[in-house]
C-alpha positions as CSV (number, residue, x, y, z in Angstrom):
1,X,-47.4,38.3,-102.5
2,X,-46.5,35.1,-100.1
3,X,-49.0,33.4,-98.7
4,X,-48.7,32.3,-95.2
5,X,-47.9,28.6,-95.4
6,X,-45.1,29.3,-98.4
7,X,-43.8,32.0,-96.0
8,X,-43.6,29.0,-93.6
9,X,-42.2,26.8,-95.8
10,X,-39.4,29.5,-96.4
11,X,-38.7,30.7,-93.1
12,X,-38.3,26.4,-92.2
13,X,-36.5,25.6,-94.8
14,X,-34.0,29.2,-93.9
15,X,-33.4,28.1,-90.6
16,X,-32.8,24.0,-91.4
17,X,-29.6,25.4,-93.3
18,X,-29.1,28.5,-91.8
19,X,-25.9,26.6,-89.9
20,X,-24.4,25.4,-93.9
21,X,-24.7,28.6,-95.3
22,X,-23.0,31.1,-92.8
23,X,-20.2,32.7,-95.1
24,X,-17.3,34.1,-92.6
25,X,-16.1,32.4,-89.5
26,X,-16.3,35.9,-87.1
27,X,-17.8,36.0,-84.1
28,X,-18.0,39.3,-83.3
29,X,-21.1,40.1,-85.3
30,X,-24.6,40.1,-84.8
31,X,-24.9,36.1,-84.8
32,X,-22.1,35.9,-81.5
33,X,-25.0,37.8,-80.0
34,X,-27.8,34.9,-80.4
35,X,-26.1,33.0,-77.4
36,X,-23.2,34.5,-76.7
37,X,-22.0,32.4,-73.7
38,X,-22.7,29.3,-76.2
39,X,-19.4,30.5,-78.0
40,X,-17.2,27.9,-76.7
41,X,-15.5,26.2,-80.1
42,X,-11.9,26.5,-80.2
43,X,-9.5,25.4,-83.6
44,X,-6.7,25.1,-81.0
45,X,-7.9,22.1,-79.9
46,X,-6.1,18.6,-80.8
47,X,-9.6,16.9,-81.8
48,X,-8.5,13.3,-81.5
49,X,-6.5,14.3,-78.6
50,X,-9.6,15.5,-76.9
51,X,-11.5,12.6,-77.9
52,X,-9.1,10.1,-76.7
53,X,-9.0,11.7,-73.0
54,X,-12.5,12.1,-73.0
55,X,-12.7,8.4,-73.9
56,X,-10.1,7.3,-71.0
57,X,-11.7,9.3,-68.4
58,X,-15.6,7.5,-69.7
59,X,-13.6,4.3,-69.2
60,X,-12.6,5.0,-65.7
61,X,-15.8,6.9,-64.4
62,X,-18.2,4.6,-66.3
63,X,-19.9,7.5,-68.4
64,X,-20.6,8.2,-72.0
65,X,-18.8,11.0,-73.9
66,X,-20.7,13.4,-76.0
67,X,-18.7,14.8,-78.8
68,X,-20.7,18.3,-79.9
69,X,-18.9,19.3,-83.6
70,X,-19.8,22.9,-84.2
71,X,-18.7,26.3,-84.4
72,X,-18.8,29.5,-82.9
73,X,-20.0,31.5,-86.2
74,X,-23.4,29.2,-86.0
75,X,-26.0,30.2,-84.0
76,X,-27.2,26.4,-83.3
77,X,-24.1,25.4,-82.2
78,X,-24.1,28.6,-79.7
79,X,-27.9,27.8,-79.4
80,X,-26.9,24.0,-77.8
81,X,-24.1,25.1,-76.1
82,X,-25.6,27.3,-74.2
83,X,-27.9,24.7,-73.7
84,X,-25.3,22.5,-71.7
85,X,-24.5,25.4,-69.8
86,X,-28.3,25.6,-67.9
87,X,-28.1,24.0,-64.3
88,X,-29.9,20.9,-65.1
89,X,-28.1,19.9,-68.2
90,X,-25.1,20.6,-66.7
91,X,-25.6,18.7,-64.1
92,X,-26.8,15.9,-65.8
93,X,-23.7,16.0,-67.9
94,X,-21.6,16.1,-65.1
95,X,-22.9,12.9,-64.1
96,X,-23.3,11.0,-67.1
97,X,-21.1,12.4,-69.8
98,X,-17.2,14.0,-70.8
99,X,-18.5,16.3,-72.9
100,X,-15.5,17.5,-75.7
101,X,-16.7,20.2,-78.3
102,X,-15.2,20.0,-81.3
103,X,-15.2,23.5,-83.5
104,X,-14.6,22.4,-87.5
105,X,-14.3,25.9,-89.2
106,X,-16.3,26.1,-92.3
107,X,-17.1,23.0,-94.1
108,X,-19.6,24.4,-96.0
109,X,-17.0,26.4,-97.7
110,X,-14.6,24.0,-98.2
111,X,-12.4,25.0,-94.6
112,X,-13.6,22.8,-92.7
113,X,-11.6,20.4,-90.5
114,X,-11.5,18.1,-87.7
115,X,-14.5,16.4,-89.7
116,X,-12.6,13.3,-89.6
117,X,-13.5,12.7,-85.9
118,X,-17.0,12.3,-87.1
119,X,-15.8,9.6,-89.8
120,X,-13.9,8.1,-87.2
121,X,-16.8,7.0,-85.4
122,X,-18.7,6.6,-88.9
123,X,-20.7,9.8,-89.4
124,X,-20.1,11.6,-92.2
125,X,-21.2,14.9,-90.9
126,X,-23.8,17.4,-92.0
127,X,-23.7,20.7,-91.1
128,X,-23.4,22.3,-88.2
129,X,-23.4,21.2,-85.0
130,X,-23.5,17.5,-85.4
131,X,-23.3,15.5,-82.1
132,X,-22.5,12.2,-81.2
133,X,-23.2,9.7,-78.3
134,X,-20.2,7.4,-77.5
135,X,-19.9,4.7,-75.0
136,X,-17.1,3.8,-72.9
137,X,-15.8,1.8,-75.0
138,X,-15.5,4.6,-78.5
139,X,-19.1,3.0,-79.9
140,X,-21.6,5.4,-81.4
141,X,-25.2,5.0,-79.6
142,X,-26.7,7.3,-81.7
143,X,-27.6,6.9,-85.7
144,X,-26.3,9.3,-88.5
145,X,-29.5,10.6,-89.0
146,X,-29.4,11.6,-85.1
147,X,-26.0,12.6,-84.7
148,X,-27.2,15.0,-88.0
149,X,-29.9,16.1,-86.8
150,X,-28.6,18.7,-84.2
151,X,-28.4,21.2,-86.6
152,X,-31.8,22.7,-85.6
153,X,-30.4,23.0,-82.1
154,X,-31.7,26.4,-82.0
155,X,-35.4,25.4,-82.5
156,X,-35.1,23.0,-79.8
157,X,-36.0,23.4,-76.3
158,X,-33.4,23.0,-73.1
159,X,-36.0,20.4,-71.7
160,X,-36.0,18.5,-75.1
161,X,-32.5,18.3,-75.2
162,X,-32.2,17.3,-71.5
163,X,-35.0,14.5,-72.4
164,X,-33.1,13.6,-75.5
165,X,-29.7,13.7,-73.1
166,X,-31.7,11.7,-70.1
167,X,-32.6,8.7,-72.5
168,X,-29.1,8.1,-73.4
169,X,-27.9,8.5,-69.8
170,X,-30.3,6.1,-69.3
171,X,-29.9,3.7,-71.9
172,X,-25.7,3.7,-71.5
């Protein structure tokens, strides 16, 4: 038998890597319906391409760009994305950021890709989603161990990720 607080230490440590151990990339099943409107990573995308835009347009408007890295199969990644999509993130995005989401497959399984716009901006990427705060000018504001630290996006709150999105509006 378990006892409660090695129960807890399972079920935490189960959902900390629950986003680097999904095994297929379908959407369709039971995860796509834990935020299903959060689904919003597409491998069409040119990456860099979106990056670079996002970066011109942060020049001209005077906002930051937040790159989100994740992928419809993981339920964080829904879980923030959905997140965005609440009226007052949304609208604090709209003011503040050029938000580009960035799907990168299945790097947990070795088909991954698009992980090299992390590294561009010198994160080496963990996981799913992984996020990062850029200035106008292509800087990252926020550490590796933040930009990391996303992948418990689903445990999080809207209002702690507005807070969290606030103080870098704030700060940039």
């Amino acid at each position: 038998m378990i006892g409660k607080g090695a129960l807890a230490a399972l079920v935490a440590v189960a959902s900390l890597s629950a986003c680097a151990s999904t095994a297929t990339h379908d959407t369709a099943g039971p995860a796509a319906m834990s935020h299903p409107e959060g689904a919003i990573f597409d491998p069409s995308v040119d990456a860099h391409a979106a990056v670079d835009a996002a970066l011109a347009t942060a020049q001209s408007e005077d906002t930051l760009v937040l790159v989100v890295m994740g992928a419809n199969w993981c339920h964080d990644s829904r879980a923030l994305a959905s997140y965005l999509m609440e009226p007052e993130l949304a609208a604090l995005l709209e003011s503040h950021y050029e938000v580009v989401t960035i799907d990168v497959g299945l790097p947990h399984t070795g088909d991954g890709f698009n992980l090299d716009v992390a590294e561009r901006f010198g994160v080496t990427p963990e996981g799913t989603p992984n996020v990062l705060v850029l200035d106008r000018e292509g800087q990252l504001l926020n550490s590796q161990e933040d930009a990391v630290s996303w992948r418990n996006s689903a445990s999080r709150t809207s209002a702690e990720v507005l807070a969290t999105l606030q103080d870098w509006a704030d700060a940039g």
